[in-house]
C-alpha positions in Angstrom: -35.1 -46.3 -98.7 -31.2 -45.0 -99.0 -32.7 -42.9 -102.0 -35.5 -41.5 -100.2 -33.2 -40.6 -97.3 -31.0 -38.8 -99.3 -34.1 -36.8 -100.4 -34.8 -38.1 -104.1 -37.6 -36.6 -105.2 -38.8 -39.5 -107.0 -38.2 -43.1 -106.8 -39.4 -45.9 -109.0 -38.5 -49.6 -110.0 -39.1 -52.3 -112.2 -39.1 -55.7 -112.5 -39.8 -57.8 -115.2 -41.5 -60.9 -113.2 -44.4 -60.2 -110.1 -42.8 -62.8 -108.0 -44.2 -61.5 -104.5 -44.5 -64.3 -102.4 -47.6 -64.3 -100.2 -48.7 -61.5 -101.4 -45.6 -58.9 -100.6 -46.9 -57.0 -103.3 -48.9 -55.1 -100.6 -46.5 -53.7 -98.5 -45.5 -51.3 -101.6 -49.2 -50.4 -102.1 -49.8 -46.4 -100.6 -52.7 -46.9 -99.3 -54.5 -50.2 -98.2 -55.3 -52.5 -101.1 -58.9 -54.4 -101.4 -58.6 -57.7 -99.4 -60.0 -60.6 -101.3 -62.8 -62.4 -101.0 -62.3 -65.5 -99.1 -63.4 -69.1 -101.1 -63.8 -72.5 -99.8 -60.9 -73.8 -101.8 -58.9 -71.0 -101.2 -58.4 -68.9 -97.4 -56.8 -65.5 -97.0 -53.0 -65.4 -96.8 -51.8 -63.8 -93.0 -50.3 -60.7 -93.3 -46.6 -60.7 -95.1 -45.2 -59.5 -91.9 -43.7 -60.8 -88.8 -44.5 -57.8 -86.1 -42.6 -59.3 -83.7 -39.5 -57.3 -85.1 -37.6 -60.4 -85.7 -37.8 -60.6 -89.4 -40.7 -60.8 -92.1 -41.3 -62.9 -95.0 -38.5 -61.9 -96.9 -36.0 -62.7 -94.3 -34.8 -59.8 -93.6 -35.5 -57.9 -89.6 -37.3 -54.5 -89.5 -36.9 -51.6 -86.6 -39.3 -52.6 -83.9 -41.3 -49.1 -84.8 -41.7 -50.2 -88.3 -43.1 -53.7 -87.5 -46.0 -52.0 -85.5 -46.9 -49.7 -88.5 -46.3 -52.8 -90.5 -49.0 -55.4 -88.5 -51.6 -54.2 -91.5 -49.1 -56.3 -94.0 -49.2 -53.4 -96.5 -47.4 -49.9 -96.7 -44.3 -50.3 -95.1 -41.9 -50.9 -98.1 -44.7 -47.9 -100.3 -41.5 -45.8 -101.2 -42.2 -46.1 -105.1 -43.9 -43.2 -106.9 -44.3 -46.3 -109.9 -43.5 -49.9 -109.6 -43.5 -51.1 -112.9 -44.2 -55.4 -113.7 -44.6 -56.9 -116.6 -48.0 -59.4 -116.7 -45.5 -63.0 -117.1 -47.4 -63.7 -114.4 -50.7 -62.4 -114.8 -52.6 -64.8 -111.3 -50.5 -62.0 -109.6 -50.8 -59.2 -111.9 -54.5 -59.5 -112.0 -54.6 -58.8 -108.2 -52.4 -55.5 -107.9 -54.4 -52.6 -107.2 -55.1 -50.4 -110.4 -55.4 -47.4 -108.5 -51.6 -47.5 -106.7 -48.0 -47.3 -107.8 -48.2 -50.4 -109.4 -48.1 -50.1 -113.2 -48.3 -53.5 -115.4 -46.8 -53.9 -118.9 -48.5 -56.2 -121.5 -46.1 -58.7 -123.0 -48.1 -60.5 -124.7 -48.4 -59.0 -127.8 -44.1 -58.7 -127.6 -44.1 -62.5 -126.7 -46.9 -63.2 -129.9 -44.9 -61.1 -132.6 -41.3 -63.2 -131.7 -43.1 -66.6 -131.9 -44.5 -65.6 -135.6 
């Protein structure tokens, strides 16, 4: 956010593993992701977001005026023009939105030629 407050035009990231626990991956999503479908076996997560003020599931506090625009769970952190993954995880991958910022790099074909 220090880069977007210093007015860069741009900003991107990367990572090379989708670890976003509970589903944080929607808070960098622009516009409100598809909600899954419920299953038996498996409920909806809550929101990633503790709106309270006092902190979220990262651990870290947000302004009280950004945990009200944050009670959706998505949007808040959606400073990334791309946020490129690789698919090492691809239960998470699978569920980005394709439509987004979030772009996902096959590795498979990487992780297939260095085993041969």
């Amino acid at each position: 956010m220090a880069l977007k407050a210093a007015e860069a035009p741009l900003v991107s990231a990367f990572v090379a593993h989708a670890v976003f626990p509970k589903d944080t991956w929607r808070r960098f999503c622009r516009r409100p992701p598809p909600l899954p479908s419920p299953s038996p076996s498996h409920p909806p997560h809550p929101p990633a977001v503790d709106t309270t003020g006092g902190g979220n599931s990262a651990g870290t506090s947000l302004p009280q005026e950004q945990a009200a625009s944050a009670s959706s769970g998505y949007g808040d952190w959606a400073i990334f023009e791309r946020f490129w993954v690789t698919n090492s995880i691809p239960g998470t991958t699978s569920r980005l939105p394709k439509d987004d910022a979030f772009v996902v790099l096959d590795i498979m074909p990487k992780i297939a030629a260095d085993l041969c």
